[in-house]
C-alpha positions as CSV (number, residue, x, y, z in Angstrom):
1,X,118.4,225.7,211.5
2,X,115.7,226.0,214.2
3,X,116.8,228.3,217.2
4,X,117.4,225.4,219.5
5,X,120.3,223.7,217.6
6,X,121.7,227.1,217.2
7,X,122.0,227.6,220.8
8,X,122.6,223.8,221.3
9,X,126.0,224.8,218.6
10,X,126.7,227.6,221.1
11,X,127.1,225.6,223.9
12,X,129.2,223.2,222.4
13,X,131.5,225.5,220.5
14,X,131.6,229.2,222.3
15,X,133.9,230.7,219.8
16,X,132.7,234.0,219.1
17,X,135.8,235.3,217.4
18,X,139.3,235.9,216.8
19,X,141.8,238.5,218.3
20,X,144.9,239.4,216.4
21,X,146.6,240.5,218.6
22,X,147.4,237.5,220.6
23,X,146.3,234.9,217.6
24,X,144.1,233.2,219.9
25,X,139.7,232.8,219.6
26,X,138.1,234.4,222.2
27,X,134.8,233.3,224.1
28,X,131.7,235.3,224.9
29,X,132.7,234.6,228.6
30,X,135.9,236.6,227.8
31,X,138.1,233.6,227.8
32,X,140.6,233.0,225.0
33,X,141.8,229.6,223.2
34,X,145.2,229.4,222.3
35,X,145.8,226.7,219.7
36,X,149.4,225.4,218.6
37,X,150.4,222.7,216.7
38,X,152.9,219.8,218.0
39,X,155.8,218.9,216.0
40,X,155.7,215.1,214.9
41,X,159.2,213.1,215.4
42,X,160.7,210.2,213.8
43,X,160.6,208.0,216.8
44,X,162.0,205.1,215.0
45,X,165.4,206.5,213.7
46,X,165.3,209.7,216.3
47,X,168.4,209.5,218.7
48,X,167.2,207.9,222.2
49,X,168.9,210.7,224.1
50,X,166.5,213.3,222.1
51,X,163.4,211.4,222.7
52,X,164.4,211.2,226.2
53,X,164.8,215.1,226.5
54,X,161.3,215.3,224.8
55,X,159.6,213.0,227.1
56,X,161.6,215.3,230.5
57,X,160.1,218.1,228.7
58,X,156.8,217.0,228.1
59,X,156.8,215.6,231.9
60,X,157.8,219.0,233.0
61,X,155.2,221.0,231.5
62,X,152.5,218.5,233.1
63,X,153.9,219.3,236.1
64,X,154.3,223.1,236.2
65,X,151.1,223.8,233.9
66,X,148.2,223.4,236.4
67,X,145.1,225.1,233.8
68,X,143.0,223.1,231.2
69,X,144.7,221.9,227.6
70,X,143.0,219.4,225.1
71,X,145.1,217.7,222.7
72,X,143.8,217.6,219.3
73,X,144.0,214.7,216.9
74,X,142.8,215.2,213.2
75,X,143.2,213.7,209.8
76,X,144.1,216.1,206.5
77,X,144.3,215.4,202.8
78,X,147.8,214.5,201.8
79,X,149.0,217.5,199.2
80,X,151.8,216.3,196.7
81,X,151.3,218.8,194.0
82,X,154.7,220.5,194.8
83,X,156.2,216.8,193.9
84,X,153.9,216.0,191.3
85,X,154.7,219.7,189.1
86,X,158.7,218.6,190.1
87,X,158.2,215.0,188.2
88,X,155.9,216.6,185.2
89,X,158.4,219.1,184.4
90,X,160.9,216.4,184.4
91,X,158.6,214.3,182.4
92,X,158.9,216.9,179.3
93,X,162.7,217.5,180.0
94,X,163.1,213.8,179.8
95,X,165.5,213.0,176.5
96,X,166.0,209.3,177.8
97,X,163.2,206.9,177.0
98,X,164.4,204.4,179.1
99,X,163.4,206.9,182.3
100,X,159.9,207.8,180.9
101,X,158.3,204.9,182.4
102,X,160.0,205.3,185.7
103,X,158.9,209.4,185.8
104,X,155.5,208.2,184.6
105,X,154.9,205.4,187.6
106,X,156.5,208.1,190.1
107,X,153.6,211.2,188.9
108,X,150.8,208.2,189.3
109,X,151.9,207.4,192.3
110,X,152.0,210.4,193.9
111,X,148.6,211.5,192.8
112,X,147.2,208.3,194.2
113,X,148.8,209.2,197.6
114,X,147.4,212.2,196.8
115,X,143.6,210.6,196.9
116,X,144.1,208.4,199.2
117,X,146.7,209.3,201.8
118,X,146.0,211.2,205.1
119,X,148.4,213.0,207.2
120,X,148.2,212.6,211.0
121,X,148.3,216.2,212.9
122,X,148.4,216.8,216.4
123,X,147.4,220.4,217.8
124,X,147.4,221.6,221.9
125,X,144.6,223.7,223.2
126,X,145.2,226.3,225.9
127,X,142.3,227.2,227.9
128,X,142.1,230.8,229.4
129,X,140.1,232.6,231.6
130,X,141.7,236.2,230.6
131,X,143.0,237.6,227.8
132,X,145.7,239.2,230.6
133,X,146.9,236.0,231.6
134,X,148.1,234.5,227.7
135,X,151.9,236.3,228.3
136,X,151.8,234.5,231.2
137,X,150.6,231.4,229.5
138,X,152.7,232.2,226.8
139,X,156.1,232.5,228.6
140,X,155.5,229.4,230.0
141,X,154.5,227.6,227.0
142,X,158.0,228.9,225.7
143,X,160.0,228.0,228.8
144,X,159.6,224.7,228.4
145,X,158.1,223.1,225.2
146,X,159.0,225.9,222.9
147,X,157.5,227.4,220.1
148,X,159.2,228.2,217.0
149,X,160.9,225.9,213.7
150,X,163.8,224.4,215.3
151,X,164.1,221.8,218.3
152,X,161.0,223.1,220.0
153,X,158.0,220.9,220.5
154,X,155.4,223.5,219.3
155,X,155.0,225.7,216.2
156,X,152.5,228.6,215.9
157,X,149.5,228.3,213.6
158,X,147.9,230.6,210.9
159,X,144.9,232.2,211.3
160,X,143.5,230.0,208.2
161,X,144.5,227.2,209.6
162,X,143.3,227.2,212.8
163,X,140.2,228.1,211.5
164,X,140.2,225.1,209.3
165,X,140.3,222.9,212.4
166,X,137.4,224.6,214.0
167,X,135.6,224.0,211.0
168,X,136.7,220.3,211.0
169,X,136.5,220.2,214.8
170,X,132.2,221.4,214.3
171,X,131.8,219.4,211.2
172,X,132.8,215.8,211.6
173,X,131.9,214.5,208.1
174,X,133.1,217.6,205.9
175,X,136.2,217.8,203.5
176,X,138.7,219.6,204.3
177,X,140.3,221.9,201.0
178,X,144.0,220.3,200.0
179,X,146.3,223.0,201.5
180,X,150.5,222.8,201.2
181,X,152.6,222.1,203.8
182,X,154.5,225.0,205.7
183,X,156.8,222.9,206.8
């Protein structure tokens, strides 16, 4: 790459690296990125009353977060090997013949939604000026989306994984490497 589109890639991107300590990227401006990753609802069969609170909470965060944020959409590979190894080994436990063809259309199916099924993510990018101001940030954040696995809105990343979105986030047309699900 010539020097120019190096620099141009600078600009556009300023990540210069990451900081364990408050698993955030950090500028060369000494700014930080905080990165978490919104937990998708059922909004069809969800309880009206719970989308409701979601939607207060949402509202109140807009309201009492005045600093930059950038929601992230992005499209992954579908991963059903966990399924796929479930049906197989139920394949050669089978003793019925009459449930071979069943177990057989279920294992295709699920490696053709493996090829050709995407899953929809959402992330939210926090903007700092200081590495001092992410407890701040981060109380906040808590206060009223919440971060964690049960009814909070957000859910911390892993280093890999954010870095995976960076990557996909700079390259548009590359493919991203199958990964399981946390969740």
């Amino acid at each position: 790459m010539k020097e120019k589109e190096i620099q141009h890639i600078r600009e556009d991107i300023p990540i210069t690296g990451y900081d364990p300590e408050t698993n955030s990227f950090y500028c060369g401006d000494g700014s930080h990125i905080l990165m978490y990753q919104i937990r998708s609802k059922d909004l069809v069969n969800a309880d009206p009353d719970e989308i409701e609170m979601d939607c207060f909470r949402w509202a109140k965060f807009y309201k009492t977060y005045g600093k930059d944020i950038e929601i992230v959409t992005m499209l992954f590979p579908c991963n059903t090997g966990e399924q796929q190894a479930y049906w197989k080994q139920r394949m050669k436990a089978n003793q019925n013949p009459q449930f071979q063809d069943m177990i057989e259309r279920k294992v295709k199916e699920l490696e053709w939604r493996e090829t050709h099924t995407k899953t929809k993510e959402f992330y939210l990018l926090f903007f700092v000026s200081s590495k001092e101001e992410i407890p701040e940030i981060a109380k906040l954040i808590e206060s009223t989306l919440g971060i964690g696995n049960g009814m909070e809105l957000l859910q911390e990343m892993e280093k890999e994984k954010m870095e995976q979105v960076w990557f996909k986030l700079a390259n548009k047309n590359a493919r991203i490497i199958p990964r399981s699900r946390e969740e």
